[in-house]
C-alpha positions in Angstrom: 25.6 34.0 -22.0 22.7 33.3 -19.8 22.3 30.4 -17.9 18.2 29.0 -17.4 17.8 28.5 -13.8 18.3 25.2 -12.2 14.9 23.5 -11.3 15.2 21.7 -8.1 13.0 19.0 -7.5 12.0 20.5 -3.9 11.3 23.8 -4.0 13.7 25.8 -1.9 12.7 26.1 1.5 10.6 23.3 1.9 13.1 20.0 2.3 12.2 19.9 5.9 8.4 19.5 5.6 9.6 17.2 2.7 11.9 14.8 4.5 9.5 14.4 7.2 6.2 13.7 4.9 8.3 11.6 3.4 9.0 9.4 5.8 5.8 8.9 6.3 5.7 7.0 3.0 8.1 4.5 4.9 6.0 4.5 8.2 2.5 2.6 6.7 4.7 1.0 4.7 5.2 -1.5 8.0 1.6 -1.9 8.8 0.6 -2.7 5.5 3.2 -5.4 5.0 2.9 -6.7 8.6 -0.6 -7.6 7.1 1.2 -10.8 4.8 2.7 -12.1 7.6 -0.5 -12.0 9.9 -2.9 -13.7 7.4 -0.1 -16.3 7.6 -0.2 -16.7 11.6 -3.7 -16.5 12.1 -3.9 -19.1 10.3 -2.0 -21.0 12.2 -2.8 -19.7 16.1 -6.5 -18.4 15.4 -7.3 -21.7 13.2 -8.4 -20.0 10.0 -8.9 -20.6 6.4 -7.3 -19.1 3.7 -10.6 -16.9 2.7 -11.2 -16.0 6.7 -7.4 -14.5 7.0 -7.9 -12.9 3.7 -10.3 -10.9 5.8 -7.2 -9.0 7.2 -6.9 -7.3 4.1 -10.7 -6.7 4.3 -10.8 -4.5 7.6 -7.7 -2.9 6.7 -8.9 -1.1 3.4 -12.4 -0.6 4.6 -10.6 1.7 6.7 -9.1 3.5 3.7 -12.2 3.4 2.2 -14.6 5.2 4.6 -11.9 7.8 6.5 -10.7 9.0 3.0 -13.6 11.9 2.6 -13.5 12.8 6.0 -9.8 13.0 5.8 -10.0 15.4 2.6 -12.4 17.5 4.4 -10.7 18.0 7.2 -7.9 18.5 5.3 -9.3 21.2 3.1 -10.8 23.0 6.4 -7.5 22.7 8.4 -4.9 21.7 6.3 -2.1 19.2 5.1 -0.4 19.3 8.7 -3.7 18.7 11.0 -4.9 15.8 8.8 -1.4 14.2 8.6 -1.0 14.9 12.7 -4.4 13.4 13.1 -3.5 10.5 11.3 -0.6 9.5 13.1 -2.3 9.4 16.5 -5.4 6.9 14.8 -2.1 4.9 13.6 -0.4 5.1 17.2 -4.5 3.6 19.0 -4.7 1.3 16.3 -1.4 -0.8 16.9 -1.8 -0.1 21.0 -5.2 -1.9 20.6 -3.5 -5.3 19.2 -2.5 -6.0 22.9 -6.0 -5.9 24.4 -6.8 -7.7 21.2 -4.1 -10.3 21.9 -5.3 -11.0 25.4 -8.6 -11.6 24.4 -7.6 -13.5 21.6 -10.2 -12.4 19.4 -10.4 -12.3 16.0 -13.0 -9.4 15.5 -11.0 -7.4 17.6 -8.0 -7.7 15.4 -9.8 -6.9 12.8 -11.1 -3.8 14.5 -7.5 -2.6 15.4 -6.5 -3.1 11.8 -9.5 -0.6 10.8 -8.0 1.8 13.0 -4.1 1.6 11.9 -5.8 1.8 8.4 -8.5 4.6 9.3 -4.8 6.5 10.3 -3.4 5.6 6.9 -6.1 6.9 5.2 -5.7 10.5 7.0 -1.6 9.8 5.9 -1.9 9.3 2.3 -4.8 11.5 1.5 -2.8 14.2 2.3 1.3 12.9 2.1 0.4 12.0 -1.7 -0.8 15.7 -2.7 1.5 17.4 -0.7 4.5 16.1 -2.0 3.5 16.6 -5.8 2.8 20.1 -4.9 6.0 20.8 -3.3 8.0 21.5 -6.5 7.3 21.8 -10.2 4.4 21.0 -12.0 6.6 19.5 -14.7 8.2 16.7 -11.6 5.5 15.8 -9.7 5.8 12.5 -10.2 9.3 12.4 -10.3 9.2 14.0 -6.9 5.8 11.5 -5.8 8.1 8.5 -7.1 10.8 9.4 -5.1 8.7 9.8 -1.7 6.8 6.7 -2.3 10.4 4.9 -3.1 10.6 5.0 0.4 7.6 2.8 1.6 9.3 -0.4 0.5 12.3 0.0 2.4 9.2 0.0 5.6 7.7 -3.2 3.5 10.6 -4.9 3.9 11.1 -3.7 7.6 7.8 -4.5 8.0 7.9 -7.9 6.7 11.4 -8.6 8.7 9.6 -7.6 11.8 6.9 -10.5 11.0 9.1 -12.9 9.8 11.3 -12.6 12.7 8.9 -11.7 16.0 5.8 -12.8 14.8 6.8 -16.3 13.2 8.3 -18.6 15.8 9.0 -21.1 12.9 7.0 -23.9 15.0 4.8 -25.5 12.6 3.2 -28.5 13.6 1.6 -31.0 11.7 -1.5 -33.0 12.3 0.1 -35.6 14.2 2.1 -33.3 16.6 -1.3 -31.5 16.6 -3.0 -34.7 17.9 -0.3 -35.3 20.5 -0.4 -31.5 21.7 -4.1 -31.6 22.5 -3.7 -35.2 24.1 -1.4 -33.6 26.6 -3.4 -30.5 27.0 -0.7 -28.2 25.9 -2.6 -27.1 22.3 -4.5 -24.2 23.4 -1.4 -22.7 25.5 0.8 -23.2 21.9 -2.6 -21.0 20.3 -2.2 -18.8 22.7 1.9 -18.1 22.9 1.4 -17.7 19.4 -0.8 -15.1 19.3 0.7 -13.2 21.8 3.8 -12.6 19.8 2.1 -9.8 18.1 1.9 -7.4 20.6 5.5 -6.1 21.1 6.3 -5.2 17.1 2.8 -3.3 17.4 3.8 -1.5 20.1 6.8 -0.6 19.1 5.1 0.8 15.8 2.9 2.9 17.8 5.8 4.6 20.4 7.4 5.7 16.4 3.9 7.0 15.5 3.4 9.2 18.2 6.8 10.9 18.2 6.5 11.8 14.7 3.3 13.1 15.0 4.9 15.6 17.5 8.0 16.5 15.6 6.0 17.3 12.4 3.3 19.3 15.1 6.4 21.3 15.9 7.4 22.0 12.0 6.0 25.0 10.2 4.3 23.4 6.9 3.6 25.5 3.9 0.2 26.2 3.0 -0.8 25.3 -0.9 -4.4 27.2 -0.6 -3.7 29.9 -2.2 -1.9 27.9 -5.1 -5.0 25.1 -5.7 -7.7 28.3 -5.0 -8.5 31.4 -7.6 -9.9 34.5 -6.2 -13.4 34.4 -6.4 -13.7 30.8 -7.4 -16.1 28.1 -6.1 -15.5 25.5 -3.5 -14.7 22.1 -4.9 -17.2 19.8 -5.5 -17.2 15.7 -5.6 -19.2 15.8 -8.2 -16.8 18.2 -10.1 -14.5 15.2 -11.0 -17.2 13.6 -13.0 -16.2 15.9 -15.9 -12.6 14.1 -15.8 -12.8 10.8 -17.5 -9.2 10.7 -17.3 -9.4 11.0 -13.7 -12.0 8.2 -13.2 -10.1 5.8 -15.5 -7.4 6.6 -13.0 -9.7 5.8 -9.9 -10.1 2.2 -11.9 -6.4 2.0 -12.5 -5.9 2.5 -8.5 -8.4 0.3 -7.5 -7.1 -2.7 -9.9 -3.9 -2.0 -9.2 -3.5 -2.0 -5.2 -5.9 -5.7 -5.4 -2.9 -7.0 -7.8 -0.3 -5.3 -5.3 -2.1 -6.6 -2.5 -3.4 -10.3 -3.7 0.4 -10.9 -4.6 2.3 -9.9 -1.4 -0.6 -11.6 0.6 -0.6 -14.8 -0.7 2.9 -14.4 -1.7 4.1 -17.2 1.0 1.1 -19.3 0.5 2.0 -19.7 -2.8 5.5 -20.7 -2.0 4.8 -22.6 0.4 2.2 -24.6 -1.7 4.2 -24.8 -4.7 7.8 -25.6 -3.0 7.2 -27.0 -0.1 9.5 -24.0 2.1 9.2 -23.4 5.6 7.3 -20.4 7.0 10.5 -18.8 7.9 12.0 -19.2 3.8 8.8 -17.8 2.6 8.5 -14.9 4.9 12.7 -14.1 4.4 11.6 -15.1 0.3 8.4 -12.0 0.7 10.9 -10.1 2.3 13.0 -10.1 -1.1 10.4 -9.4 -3.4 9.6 -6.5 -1.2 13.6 -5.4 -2.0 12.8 -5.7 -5.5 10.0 -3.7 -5.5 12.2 -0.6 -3.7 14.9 -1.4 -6.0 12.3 -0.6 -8.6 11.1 2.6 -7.0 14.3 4.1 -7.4 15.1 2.7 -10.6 11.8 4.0 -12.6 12.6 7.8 -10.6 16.0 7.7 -12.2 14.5 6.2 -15.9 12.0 9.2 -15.5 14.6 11.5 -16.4 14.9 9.7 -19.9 11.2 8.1 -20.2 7.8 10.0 -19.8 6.3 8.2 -16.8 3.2 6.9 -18.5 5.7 5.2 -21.5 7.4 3.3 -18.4 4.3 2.3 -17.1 3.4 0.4 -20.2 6.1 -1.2 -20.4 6.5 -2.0 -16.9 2.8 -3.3 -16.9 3.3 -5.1 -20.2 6.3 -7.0 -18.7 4.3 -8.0 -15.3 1.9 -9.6 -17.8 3.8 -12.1 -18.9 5.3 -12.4 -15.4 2.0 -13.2 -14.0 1.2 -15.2 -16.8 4.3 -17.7 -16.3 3.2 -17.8 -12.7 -0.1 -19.2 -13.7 0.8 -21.9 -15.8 4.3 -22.8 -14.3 3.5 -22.8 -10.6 6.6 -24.2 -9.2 10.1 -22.5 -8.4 10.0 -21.1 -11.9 5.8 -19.6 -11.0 7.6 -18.7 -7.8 10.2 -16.4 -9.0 7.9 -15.2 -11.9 5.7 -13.5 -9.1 8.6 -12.7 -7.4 10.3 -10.5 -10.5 6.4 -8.6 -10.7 6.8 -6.4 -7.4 9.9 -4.6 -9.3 7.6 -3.9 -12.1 4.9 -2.8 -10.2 6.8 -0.5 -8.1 6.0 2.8 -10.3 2.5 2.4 -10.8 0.7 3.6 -7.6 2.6 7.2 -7.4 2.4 7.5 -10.8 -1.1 6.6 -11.6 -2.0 9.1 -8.7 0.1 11.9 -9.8 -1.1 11.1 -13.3 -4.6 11.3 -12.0 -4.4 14.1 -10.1 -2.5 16.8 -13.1 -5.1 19.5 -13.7 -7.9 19.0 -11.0 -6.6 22.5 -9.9 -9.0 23.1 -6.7 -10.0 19.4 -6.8 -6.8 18.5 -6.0 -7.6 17.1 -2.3 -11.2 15.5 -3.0 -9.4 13.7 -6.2 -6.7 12.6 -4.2 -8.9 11.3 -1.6 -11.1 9.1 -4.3 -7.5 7.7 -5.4 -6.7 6.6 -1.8 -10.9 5.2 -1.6 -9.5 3.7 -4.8 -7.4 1.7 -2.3 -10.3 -0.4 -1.5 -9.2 -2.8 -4.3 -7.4 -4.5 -1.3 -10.1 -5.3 0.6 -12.0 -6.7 -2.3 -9.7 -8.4 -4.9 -7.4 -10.4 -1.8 -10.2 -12.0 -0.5 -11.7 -13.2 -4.0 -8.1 -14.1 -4.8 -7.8 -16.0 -1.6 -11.5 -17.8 -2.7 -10.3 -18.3 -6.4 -7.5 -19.9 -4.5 -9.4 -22.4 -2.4 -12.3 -23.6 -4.8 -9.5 -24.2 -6.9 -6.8 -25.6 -4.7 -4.6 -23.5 -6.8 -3.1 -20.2 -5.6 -1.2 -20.2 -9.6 -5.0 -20.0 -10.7 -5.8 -17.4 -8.0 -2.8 -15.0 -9.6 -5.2 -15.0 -12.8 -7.0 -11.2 -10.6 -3.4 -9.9 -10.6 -2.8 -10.3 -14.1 -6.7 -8.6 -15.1 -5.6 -5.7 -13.2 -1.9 -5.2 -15.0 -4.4 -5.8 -18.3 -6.6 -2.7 -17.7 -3.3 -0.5 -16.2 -1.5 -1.2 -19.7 -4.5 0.1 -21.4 -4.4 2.8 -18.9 -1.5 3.8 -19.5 -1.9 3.4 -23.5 -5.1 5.7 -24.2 -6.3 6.3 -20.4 -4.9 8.9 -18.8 -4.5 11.6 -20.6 -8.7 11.2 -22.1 -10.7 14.3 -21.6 -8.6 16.1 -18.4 -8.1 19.8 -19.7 -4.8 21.1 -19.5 -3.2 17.0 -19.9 -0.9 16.4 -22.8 0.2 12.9 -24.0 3.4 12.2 -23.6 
């Protein structure tokens, strides 16, 4: 009796370059996360509004955004390993710069060391995202991407713990203690002290950036040229993916969905704090659950991929976070609150798996698509701050959850009739 031979989700030989690509999924987890909690106390020691913090989000992505396509160049030139090595030292400046940036106490210049981290980010997922869904199968790439990416909320959460408990000192004052602080001369030394308690998580994050970057220098990487590449065929083209439409209504999907993923977790404690009157310290420890939930999910919808084609789990999942969202909207309150809570467990599958959806079939195209997907990412930059604006005209962060729910609108279409639409070689499942 023959026996079919077992499939492993990693292909022999290459667990190494996978555990440590992997991890990487955890590393920006942090930064990204670290992002809630800074809106949060910039607001408090750099005296902004709501919209101005959202900004945060704004230099972040923009860095995503424009170091994408120069990442997926590079990366086609030189390789997975260079780009990924190159991205963890532009991670490693960007968080060294928040201490200069704390000194000065500069807003700009904040924002500026955020572009950085995220210009580094963009260099990490451009190339972690494709590498790991070509480092098995065909058939479990996004079992395999699912996995990975399971592991960059365990660094959410880390990275919101970090906030919650170095950044936030859990001083709050109000108006009055406000009015008696600059009476006595002692407000702008308060400002300061809490500005300054950025600087040691940051460099902390960039000590862990730099050593990886050396240990994966020192590991041999496979090389997936000769797989994406036929003899004699032409070099891929941006405008190549044009002829996808499945691709580009993934593009949407991506963009949409990292402004819901985004919007949410950024005005996350806002919206408790508005809506049930917690302490900064509640809220943060409150983000820092739904951020379990949301890893919790990750390697819930891996395992249910075994039973359930990934794009039937994404409707539902979507579907669910609809009426989630919807609740959250018209019942703000602790009931709105744990609404949007319960949606980062649903939303957990849809980044890798709209991306490995997206990218099935792009054969040589593989890096350039993968790079619009992570451009896609610039959803967070615009959609947070138009939240955060829908938020204040309104005085209503419930109102402001109404961009989240439009995005988990178009990603159950997506997921219905999108993804599979015109991309050759792409079956329905």
């Amino acid at each position: 009796m023959k026996h079919s031979p077992k499939k492993h989700l990693v292909a022999p030989g290459y667990f190494l370059p996978f555990l440590l690509v992997t991890t990487l999924f955890f590393m920006w987890g942090i930064p990204n996360n670290l992002n809630g909690v800074l809106i949060k106390q910039f607001m408090k020691s750099l005296e902004l509004t709501v919209f101005q913090a959202g900004l945060i989000q704004s230099a972040f992505y923009l860095g995503y955004f424009l170091l994408a396509v120069p990442a997926a160049l590079m990366m086609e030139k030189y390789g997975y390993k260079s780009g990924i090595v190159f991205g963890l030292l532009l991670y490693g400046m960007g968080c060294l710069l928040f201490w200069p940036a704390a000194y000065a106490g500069t807003y700009g210049f904040f924002l500026l060391a955020l572009f950085v981290i995220a210009s580094g980010l963009a260099f990490l997922e451009t190339g972690a995202n494709p590498f790991i869904a070509l480092l098995g199968e065909k058939s479990s790439s996004e079992r395999r991407l699912n996995l990975s990416q399971a592991f960059n909320p365990i660094g959410s959460v880390v990275g919101v713990l970090i906030g919650t408990l170095f950044i936030f000192s859990g001083i709050e004052p109000d108006a009055a203690a406000i009015a008696r602080m600059k009476a006595g001369g002692t407000y702008e030394l308060f400002l300061r002290q809490e500005t300054l308690r950025v600087i040691k998580p940051y460099l902390g994050l960039a000590l862990f950036a730099f050593v990886w970057a050396v240990l994966i220098l020192r590991t041999p990487f496979p090389s997936f040229r000769e797989e994406e590449h036929d003899a004699g065929q032409e070099q891929a083209r941006f405008s190549d993916l044009l002829k996808y439409p499945g691709f580009l209504k993934g593009v949407v999907a991506q963009f949409l969905y990292v402004g819901a993923q985004v919007a949410t977790w950024s005005y996350f404690i806002v919206y408790v704090q508005q809506y049930t009157g917690s302490a900064e310290k509640i809220a943060g420890y409150l983000l820092t659950g739904t951020l379990v939930a949301f890893g919790l999910g990750r390697f819930f919808s891996t395992w249910l991929m075994r039973f359930v084609a990934p794009p039937r789990l994404m409707e539902i999942f979507s579907g669910i976070n609809i009426v989630l969202t919807t609740v959250s909207i018209l019942f703000p309150g602790w009931v709105g609150m744990w609404t949007l809570f319960s949606t980062s467990f649903f939303m957990s599958l849809m980044y890798p798996t709209i991306f490995a959806l997206s990218i099935k079939g792009l054969g040589p195209r593989t890096k350039i698509g993968g790079s619009v997907l992570v451009m896609a990412i610039i959803g967070g930059a615009l959609l947070t701050p138009l939240t955060g604006w829908i938020g204040e005209q309104s005085d209503s962060m419930a109102l402001a959850m109404i961009v989240p729910l439009v995005a988990y609108l178009y990603i159950f279409y997506y997921s219905l009739y999108g993804y599979a639409s015109g991309v050759p070689g792409t079956v329905k499942a």
